[in-house]
PAGU-411846 format. One line per field, with one value per residue (C-alpha): residue number from 0; x, y, z. Coordinates in Angstrom, 3 decimals, decimal comma, m for minus. Layout:
nr = [NUM  ...] .
east = [X  ...] .
north = [Y  ...] .
up = [Z  ...] .
END
This chain:
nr = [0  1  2  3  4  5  6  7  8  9  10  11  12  13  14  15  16  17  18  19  20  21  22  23  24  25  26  27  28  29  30  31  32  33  34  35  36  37  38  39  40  41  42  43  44  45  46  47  48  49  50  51  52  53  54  55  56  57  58  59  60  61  62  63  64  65  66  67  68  69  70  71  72  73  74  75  76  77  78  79  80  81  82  83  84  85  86  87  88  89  90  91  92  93  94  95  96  97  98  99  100  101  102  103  104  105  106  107  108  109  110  111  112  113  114  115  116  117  118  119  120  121  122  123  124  125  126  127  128  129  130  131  132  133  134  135  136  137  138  139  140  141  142  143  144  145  146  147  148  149  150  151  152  153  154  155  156  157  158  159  160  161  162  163  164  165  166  167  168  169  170  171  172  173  174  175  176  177  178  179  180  181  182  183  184  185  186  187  188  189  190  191  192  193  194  195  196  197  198  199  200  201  202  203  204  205  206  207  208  209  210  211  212  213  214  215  216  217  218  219  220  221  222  223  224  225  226  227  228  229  230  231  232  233  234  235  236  237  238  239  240  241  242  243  244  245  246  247  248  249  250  251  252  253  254  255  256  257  258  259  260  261  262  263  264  265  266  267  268  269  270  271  272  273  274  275  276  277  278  279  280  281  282  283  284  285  286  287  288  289  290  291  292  293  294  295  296  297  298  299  300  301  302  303  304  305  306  307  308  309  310  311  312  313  314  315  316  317  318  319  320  321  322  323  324  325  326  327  328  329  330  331  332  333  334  335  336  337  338  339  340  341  342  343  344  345  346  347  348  349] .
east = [7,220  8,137  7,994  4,779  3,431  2,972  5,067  5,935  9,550  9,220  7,666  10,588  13,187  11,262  11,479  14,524  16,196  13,775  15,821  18,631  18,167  16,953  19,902  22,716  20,604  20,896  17,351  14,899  13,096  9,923  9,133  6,288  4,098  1,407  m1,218  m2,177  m0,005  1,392  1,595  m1,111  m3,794  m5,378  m7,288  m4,908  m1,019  0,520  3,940  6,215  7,808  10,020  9,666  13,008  10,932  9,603  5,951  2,877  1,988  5,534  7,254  9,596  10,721  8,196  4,399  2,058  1,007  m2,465  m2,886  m6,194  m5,768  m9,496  m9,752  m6,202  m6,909  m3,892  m4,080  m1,285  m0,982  0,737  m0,275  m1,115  m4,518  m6,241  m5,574  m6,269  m2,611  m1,258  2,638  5,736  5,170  2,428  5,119  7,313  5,093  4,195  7,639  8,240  4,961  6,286  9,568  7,883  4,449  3,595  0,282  m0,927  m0,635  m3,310  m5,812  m4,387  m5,664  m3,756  m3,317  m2,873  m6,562  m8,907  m10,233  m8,055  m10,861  m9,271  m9,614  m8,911  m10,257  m13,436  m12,823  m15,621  m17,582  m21,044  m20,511  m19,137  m22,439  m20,923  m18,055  m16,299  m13,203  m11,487  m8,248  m7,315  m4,143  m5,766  m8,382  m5,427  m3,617  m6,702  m7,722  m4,342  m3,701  m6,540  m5,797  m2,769  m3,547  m6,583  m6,656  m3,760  m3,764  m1,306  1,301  0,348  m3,122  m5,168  m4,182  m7,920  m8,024  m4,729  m5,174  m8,961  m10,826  m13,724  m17,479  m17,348  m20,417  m23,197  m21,204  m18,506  m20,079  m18,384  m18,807  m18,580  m21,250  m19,130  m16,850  m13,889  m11,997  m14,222  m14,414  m14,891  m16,835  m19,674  m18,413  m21,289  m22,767  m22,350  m24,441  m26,335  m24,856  m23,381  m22,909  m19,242  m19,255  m20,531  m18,257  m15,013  m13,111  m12,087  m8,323  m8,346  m4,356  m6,501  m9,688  m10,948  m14,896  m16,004  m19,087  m19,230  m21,375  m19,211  m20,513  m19,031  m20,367  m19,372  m18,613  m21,255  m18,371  m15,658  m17,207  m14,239  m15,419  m15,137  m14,653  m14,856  m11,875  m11,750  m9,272  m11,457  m13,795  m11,143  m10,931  m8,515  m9,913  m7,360  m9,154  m12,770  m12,659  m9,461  m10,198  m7,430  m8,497  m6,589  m4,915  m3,622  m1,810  m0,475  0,640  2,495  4,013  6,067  7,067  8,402  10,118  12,987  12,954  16,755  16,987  18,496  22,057  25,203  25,979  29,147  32,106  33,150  29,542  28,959  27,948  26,206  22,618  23,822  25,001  22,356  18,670  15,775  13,331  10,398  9,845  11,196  8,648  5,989  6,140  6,519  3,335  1,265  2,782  1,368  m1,649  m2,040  m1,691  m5,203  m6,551  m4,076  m4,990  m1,337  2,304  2,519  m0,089  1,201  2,094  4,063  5,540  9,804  12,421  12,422  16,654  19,084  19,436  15,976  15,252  15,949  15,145  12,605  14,066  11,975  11,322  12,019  15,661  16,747  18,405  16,636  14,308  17,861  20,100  23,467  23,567  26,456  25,121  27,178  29,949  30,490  32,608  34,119  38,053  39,627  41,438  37,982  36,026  38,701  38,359  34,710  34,488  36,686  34,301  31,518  33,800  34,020] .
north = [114,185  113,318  109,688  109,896  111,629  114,963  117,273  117,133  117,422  120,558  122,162  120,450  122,022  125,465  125,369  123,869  126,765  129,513  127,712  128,103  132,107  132,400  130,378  132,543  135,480  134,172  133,932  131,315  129,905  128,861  130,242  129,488  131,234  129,254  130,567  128,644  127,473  124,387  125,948  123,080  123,718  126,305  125,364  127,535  127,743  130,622  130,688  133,380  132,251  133,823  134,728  136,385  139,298  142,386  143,762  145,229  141,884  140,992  144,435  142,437  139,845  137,345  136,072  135,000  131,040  129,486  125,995  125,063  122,024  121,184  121,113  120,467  123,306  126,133  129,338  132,073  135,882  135,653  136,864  133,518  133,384  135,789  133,944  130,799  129,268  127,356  128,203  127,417  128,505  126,657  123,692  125,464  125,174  122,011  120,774  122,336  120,521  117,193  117,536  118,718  118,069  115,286  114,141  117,475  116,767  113,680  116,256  117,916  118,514  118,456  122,698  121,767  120,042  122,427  125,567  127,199  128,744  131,951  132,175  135,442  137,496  137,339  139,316  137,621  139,966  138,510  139,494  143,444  145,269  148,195  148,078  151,469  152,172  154,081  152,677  155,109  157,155  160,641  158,690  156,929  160,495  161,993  159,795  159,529  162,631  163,324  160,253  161,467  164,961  164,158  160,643  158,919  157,819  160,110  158,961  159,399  157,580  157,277  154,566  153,263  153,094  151,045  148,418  148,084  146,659  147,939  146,274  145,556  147,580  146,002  148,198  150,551  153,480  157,327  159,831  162,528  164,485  166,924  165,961  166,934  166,144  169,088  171,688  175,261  177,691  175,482  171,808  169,089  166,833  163,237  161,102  159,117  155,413  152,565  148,816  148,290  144,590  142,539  140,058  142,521  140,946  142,309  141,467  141,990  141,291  137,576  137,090  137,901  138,343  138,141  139,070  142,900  145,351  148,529  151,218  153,987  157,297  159,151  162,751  164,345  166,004  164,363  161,257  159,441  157,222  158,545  155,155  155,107  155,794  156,864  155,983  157,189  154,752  151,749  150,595  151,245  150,545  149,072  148,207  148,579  144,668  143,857  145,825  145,800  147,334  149,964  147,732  145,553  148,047  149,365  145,498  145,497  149,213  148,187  144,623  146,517  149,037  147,010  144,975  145,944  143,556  147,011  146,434  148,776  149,161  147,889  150,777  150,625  151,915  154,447  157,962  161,213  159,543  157,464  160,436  162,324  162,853  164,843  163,096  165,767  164,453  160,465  160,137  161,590  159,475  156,586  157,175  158,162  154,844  152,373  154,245  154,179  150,302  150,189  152,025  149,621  146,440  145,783  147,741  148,328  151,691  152,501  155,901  156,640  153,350  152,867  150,459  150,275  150,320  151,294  154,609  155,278  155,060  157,948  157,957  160,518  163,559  166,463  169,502  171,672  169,582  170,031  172,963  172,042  169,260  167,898  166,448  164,389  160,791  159,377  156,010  154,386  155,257  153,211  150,732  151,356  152,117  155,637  154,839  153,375  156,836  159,152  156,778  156,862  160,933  160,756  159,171  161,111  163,846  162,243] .
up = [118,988  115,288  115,658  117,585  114,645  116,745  114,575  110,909  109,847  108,047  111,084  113,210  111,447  111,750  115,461  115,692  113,758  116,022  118,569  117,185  116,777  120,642  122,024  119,539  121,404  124,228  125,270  126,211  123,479  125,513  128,876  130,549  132,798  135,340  137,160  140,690  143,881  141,835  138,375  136,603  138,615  136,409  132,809  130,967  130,598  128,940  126,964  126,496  122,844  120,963  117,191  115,875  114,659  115,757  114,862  116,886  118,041  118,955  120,221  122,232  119,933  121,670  121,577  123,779  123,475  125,633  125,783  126,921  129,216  129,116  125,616  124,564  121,890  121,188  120,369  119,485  118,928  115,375  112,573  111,271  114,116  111,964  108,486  110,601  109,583  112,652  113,822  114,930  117,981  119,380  118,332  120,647  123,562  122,524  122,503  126,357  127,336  125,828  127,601  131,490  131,419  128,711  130,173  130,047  125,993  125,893  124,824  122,626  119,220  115,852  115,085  111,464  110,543  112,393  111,846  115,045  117,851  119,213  122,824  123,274  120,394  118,129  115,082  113,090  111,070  111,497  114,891  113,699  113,381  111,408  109,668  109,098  107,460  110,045  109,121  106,026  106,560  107,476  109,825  111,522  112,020  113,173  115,777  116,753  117,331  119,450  121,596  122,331  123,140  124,932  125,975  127,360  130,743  133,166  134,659  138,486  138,672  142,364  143,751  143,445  140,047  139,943  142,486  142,232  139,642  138,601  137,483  133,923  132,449  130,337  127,354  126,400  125,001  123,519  126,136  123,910  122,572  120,133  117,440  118,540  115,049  113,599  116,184  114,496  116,376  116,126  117,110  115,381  117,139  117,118  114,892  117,084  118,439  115,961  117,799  116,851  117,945  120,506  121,173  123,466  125,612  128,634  130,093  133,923  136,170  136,821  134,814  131,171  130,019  126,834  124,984  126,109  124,056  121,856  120,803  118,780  117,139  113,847  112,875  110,416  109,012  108,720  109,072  111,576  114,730  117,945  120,502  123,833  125,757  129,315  131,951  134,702  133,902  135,047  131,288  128,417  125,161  123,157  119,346  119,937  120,931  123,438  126,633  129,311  133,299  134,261  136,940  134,301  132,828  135,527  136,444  132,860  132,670  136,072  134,390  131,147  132,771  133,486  130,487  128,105  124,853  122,957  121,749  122,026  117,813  116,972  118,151  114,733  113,316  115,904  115,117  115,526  115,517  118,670  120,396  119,975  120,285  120,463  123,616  123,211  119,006  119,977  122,535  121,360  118,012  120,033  121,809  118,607  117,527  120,161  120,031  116,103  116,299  117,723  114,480  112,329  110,711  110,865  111,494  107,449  107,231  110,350  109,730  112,892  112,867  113,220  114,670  118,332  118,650  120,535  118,450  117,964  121,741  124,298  128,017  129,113  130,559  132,182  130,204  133,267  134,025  130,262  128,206  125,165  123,443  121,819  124,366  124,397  124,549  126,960  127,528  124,402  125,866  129,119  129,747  126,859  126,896  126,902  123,326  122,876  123,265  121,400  118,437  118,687  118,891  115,531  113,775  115,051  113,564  110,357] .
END
């Protein structure tokens, strides 16, 4: 690729150390996922990539890469799409492509002399009709709050609602008619509609459509948005302008469910915040967390942001099939050696 003039040796170097990081990691750098009986029959190829950093667009350590095979254009969930900055991971894919598939690459276009088209998201603001600053720390709580208390999409859905798509509507529009951020004895009513943007996209388990109508309305009051946001509806609103059907989630909750890149800490580090930990407050920050994200601009005024690790996380046990909301954590200790476990419960002591 670098003496065809497809990559520059800065850039080379940057993916060749990524690489480095996956493969000390011991993960795959590039992995890609095809759609179709042969895997190229589709327009679009995805790439799982990984990016040796963890943030709301790359929870997992990884990003998402599409390479349009029709227009030879790339585009990438980084950071760097919204400043329009191409990455080092598009070279990634690039580089895969160039090693499997290099006819695929006759297309392509140079990332690094074109203003970048995203394919999945519009965030223009000529296309916003009102722009409202719903991203301020109390708004962010507020919203979040009621989301989570009110919102969130059970557990145990119908199994019609998970396995069947529904029509995508003309527009997504608030359902409610009362604040509910001010209710009182008297709750206000909703100002009347505001057209958020025109230009969602909506993410089905095999298709996306863009160009979808949003519409929003704002407390008298305290002057936050209420967006729409009903699971019964087959849709989960996401940011006002990334939709995802209900089946889609459903599709991703069972892939992540068996998904472990959290490390043991070293035995010689361990202590009482490994051993310990209260599931009732852990979980329900790391809801209000994934949930905040779509009021965020990024994971910095997050206010219920915090490192996903092995510490920080504790599997979900019942309220009825626990003594209290703190509970022991055993996990750290297996396979480790009897002298192993004493030494580890005298530094807990410590």
């Amino acid at each position: 690729m670098l003496e065809k003039g497809q990559i520059s040796k800065p850039r080379q170097e940057e993916c060749t150390s990524l690489n480095r990081k996956a493969c000390s990691e011991d993960v795959d750098t590039v992995f890609p996922i095809f759609w179709g009986e042969q895997g190229l029959s589709e327009r679009y190829i995805y790439f799982s990539v990984y990016t040796g950093q963890k943030d709301n667009w790359c929870r997992l350590g990884r990003t998402i890469c599409t390479f349009d095979s029709k227009t030879g254009k790339w585009h990438c969930r980084c950071r760097g799409t919204k400043y329009r900055i191409s990455c080092a991971h598009r070279y990634l894919s690039m580089w895969w492509l160039f090693q499997e598939h290099p006819q695929l690459l006759q297309n392509a276009v140079d990332n690094s002399n074109e203003e970048l088209e995203d394919m999945e998201e519009n965030f223009s603001a000529t296309d916003d009709i009102h722009q409202h600053s719903e991203n301020s720390h109390s708004g962010i709580i507020t919203q979040t709050n009621y989301f989570w208390s009110s919102k969130r999409i059970p557990e145990d859905l119908p199994v019609d609602l998970t396995t069947e798509v529904k029509p995508i509507p003309e527009h997504f529009e608030t359902q409610e008619v009362e604040g509910p951020y001010c209710p009182g004895p008297s709750p206000p009513n909703l100002e009347d509609r505001l057209l958020i943007t025109r230009q969602a996209t909506v993410y089905g388990i095999f298709k996306q459509y863009k160009g979808v109508s949003v519409y929003a309305k704002e407390c008298p009051v305290c002057r936050n948005l209420v967006r729409f946001q009903e699971y019964k509806s087959g849709f989960h609103n996401y940011n006002n302008r990334v939709f995802l059907s209900i089946p889609l989630c459903s599709f991703l909750t069972a892939g992540i469910s068996v998904i472990n890149l959290m490390r043991r800490p070293d035995i010689e580090n361990i202590g009482p915040q490994d051993t310990q930990a209260n599931v009732a407050a852990r979980w329900e920050d790391l809801e209000k967390e994934i949930i905040a994200t779509g009021f965020c601009d990024d994971s910095s005024n997050n206010p219920y942001t915090s490192p996903l690790t092995y510490s920080a996380f504790a599997p979900w046990i019942g309220k009825h099939t626990r003594v209290d909301d703190k509970v022991p954590k055993t996990e750290i200790n297996k396979g480790l050696s009897q002298s192993e476990r004493v030494n580890s419960a005298c530094r807990e002591g410590r």
